[in-house]
C-alpha positions as CSV (number, residue, x, y, z in Angstrom):
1,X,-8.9,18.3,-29.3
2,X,-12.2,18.5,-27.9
3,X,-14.1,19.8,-31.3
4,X,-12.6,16.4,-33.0
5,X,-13.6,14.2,-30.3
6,X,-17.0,16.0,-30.1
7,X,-17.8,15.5,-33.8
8,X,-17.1,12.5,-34.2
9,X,-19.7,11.5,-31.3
10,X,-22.3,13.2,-32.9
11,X,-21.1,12.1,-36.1
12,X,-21.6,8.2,-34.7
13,X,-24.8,9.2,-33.3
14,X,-25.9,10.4,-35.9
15,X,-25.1,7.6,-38.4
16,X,-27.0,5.3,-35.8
17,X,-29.8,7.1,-36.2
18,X,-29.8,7.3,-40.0
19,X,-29.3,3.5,-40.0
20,X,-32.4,2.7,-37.3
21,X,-34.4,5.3,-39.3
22,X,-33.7,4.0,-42.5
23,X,-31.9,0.9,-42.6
24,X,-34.2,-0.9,-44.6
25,X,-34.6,1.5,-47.5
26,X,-30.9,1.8,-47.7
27,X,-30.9,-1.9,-47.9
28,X,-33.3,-1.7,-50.9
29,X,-31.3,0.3,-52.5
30,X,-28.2,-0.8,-52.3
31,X,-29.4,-4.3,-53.4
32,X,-31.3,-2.3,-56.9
33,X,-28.3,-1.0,-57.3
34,X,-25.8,-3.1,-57.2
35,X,-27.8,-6.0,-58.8
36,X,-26.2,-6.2,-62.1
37,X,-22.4,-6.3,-60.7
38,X,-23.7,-9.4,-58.2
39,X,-25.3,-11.2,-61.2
40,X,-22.1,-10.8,-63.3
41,X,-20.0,-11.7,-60.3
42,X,-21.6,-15.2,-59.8
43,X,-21.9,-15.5,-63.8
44,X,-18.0,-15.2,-63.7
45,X,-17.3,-17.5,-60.5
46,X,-19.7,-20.2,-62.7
47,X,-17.5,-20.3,-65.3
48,X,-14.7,-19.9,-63.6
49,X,-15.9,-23.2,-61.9
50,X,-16.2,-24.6,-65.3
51,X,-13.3,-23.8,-66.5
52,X,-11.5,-25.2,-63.6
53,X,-13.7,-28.5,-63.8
54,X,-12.1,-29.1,-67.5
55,X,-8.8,-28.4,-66.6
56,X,-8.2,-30.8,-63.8
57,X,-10.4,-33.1,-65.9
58,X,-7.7,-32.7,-68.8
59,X,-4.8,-33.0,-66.0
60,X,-5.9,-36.1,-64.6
61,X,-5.7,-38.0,-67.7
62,X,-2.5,-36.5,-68.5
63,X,-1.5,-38.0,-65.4
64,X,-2.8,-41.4,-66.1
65,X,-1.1,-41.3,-69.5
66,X,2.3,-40.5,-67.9
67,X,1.5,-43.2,-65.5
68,X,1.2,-45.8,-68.2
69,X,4.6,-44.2,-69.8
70,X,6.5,-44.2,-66.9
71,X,5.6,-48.6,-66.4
72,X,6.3,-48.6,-69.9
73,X,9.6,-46.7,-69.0
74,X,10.5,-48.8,-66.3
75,X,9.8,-52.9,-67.9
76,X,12.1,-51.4,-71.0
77,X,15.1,-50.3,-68.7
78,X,14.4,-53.3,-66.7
79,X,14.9,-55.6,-69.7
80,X,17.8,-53.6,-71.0
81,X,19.9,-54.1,-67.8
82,X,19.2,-58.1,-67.5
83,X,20.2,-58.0,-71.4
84,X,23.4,-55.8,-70.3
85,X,24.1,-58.2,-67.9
86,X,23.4,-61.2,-69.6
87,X,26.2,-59.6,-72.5
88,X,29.1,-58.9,-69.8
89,X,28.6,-61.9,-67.9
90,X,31.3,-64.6,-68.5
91,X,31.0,-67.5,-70.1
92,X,30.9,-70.4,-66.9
93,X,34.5,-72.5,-67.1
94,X,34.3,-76.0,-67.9
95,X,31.9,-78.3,-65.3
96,X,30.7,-74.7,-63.2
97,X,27.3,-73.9,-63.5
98,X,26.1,-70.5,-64.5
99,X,25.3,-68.5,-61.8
100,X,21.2,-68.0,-61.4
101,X,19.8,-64.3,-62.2
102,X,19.2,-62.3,-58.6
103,X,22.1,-64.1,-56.8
């Protein structure tokens, strides 16, 4: 139990030391080398971006249009019930007045 707890120490140690010693070349090349995948990562977010941009464009117009269908919707029903009730309601009797629409 002892070994494993020893190594690892001097394994953190000497990781530290590698990092103070070196840090900044292993920086360097880390960034050379992984260059190309960060350049095609943020190419890809971009047009992700775009992408998105056109599609919430496309949905909000789609939403305006179903807007404008729905108040369409609505003053058709809205005419059809007042002509529904306009059929089934009687005839007034001889010297009563017709009862006024909304009362």
């Amino acid at each position: 139990m002892m070994r494993t707890s020893g190594a690892f120490v001097l394994g953190a140690i000497v990781g530290a030391a590698v990092v103070w010693l070196w840090g900044r070349e292993l920086e360097a090349f880390v960034e050379a080398k992984t260059r190309g995948v960060r350049t095609k990562a943020a190419e890809g977010v971009r047009v992700v971006e775009e992408t998105a941009g056109k599609v919430l464009d496309g949905g909000s117009h789609a939403l305006r249009r179903a807007e404008e269908l729905l108040e369409q919707t609505k003053e058709h029903v809205g005419e059809a019930l007042r002509a529904g009730q306009d059929a089934i309601r009687p005839a007034p009797a001889a010297g009563e007045a017709r009862p006024r629409e909304g009362g």
